[in-house]
KELUM-147610 format. One record per residue (C-alpha): residue in one letter; x, y, z. Coordinates in steps of 0.1 Angstrom, whole numbers, padded with zeros to 4 digits, always signed. Layout:
<pts>
AXYZ/...
</pts>
This chain:
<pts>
X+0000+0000+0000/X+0028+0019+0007/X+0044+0020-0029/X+0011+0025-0044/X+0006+0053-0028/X+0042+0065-0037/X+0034+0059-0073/X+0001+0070-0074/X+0013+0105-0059/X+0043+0103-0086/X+0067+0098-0059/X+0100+0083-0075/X+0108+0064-0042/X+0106+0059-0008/X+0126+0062+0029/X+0114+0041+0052/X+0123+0053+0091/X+0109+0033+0116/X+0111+0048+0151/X+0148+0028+0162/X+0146-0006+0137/X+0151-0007+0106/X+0127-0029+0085/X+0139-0037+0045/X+0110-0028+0023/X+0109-0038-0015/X+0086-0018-0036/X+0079-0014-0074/X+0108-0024-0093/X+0109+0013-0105/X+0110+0027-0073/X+0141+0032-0052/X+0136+0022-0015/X+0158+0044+0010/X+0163+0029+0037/X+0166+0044+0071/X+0161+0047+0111/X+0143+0072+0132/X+0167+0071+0163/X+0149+0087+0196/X+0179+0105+0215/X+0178+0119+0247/X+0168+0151+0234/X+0145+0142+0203/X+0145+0122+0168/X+0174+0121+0141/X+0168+0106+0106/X+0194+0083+0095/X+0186+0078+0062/X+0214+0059+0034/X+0224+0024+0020/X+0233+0005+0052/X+0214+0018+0082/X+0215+0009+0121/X+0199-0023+0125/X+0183-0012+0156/X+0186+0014+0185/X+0174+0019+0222/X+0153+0047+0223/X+0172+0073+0248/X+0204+0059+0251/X+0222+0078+0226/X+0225+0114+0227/X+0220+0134+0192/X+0259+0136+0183/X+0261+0100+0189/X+0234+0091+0168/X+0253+0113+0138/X+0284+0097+0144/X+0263+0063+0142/X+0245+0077+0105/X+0284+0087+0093/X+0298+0054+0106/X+0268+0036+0087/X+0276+0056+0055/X+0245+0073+0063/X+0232+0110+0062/X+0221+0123+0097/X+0188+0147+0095/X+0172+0169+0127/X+0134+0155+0126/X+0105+0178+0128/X+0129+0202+0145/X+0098+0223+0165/X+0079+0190+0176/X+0090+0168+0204/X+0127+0181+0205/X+0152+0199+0214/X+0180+0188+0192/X+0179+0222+0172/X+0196+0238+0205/X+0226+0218+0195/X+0249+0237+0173/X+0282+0214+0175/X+0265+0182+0164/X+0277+0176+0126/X+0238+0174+0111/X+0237+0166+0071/X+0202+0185+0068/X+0172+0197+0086/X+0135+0182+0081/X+0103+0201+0069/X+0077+0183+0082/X+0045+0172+0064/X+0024+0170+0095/X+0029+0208+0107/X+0040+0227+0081/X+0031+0263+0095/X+0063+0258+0111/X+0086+0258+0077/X+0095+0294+0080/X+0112+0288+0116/X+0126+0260+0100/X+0139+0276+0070/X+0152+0307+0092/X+0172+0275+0115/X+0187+0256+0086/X+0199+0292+0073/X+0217+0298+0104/X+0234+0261+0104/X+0241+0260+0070/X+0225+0230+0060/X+0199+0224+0032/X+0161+0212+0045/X+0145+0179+0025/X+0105+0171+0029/X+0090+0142+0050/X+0057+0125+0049/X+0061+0115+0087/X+0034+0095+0071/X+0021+0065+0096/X-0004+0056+0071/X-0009+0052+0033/X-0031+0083+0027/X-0003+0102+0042/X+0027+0093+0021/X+0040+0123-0001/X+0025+0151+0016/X+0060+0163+0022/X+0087+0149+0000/X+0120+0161-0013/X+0134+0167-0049/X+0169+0155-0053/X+0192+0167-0085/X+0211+0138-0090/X+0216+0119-0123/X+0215+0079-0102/X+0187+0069-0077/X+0203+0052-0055/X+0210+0054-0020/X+0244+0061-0019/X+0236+0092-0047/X+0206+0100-0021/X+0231+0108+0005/X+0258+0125-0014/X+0228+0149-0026/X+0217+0157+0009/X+0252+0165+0019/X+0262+0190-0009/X+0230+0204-0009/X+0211+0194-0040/X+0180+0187-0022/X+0151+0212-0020/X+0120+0201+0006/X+0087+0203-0008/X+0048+0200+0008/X+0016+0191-0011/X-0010+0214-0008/X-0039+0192-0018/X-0072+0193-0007/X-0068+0154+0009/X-0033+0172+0027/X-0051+0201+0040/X-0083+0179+0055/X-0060+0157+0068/X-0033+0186+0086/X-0070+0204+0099/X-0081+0167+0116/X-0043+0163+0136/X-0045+0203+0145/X-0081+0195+0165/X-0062+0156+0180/X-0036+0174+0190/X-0053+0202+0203/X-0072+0171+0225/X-0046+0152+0235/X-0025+0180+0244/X+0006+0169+0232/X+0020+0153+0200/X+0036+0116+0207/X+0025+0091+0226/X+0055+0090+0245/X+0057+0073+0282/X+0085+0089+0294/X+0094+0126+0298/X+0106+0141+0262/X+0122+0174+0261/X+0100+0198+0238/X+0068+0183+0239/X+0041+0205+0228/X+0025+0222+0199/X+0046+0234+0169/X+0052+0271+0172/X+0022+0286+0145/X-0001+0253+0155/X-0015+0268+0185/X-0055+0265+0193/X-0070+0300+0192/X-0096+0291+0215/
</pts>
């Protein structure tokens, strides 16, 4: 369902980031599956995304510049996830980071975003942060590169030639309005059982009740 949904949304592959494992997908023959890990630090997510992935992490026991040296050491390319959601990671400014993530789910917060990659000097790709099929491709990244692979995938992320992108259909806005009112419920973003640095709603997210 995954693939199709790729395709059907012209998608020309992709990266799959469990939260700490790393499962091997196979899609459509003409599709490139990246492979990749979403490590939880101690102080928020990384995206290690690249040819040869950790197999598997504990969720808080490494800190963020041990989870980039853990990406480089893996060939990998190390990006700060959904840097105003659930983290703190963007306080870091001595941790080697390969890029910076717009995310699909909120994002009203691309301009702080934008404004934070500026100041690190590092280029920002687009994630789905999809957990289901409907939600695959609402943020993606373009990638000028003349091979799909993954080893191409990261060499564009670190020079740059990567550009983050969000879909601004009608299914994408529904479905950003219906987390907005969850969240807004719940009164915080992950269903996570231990303390989390961050936790709270995206800065431009807020209710105006």
């Amino acid at each position: 369902m995954l693939t199709e949904m790729a395709a059907r949304r012209g998608l020309d592959g992709v990266a799959t980031t469990n939260h700490d494992y790393y499962t091997r997908l196979n899609p459509a023959a003409d599709a490139i599956s990246l492979p990749g890990i979403e490590i939880t630090t101690d102080r928020g997510h990384v995206l290690v995304v690249g040819p040869d992935p950790p197999a598997e992490t504990k969720p808080g026991a490494l800190s963020p510049a041990e989870a980039v040296a853990l990406a480089h050491d893996h060939d990998c390319a190390a990006i700060v996830a959904h840097p105003f959601r659930n983290s703190t990671v963007r306080e870091l400014t001595d941790v080697p980071f390969d890029a910076i993530e717009v995310n699909g789910k909120h994002p009203r917060s691309r301009p702080l975003v934008e404004k934070l990659a500026s100041e690190r000097n590092l280029p920002l790709v687009g994630g789905s942060d999809a957990h289901y099929p409907f939600e695959v491709g609402r943020a993606y990244t373009t990638i000028e590169s003349e091979r799909l692979t993954p080893e191409a995938v990261v060499e564009a992320i670190r020079d740059g030639r990567v550009e983050a992108q969000v879909s601004r259909s009608t299914l994408d806005e529904v479905v950003r309005r219906g987390y907005r009112a969850i969240h807004r419920r719940k009164r915080v973003i992950d269903a996570i059982e231990r303390p989390t640095p961050g936790v709270g709603t995206p800065p431009g997210e807020e209710s105006t009740e």
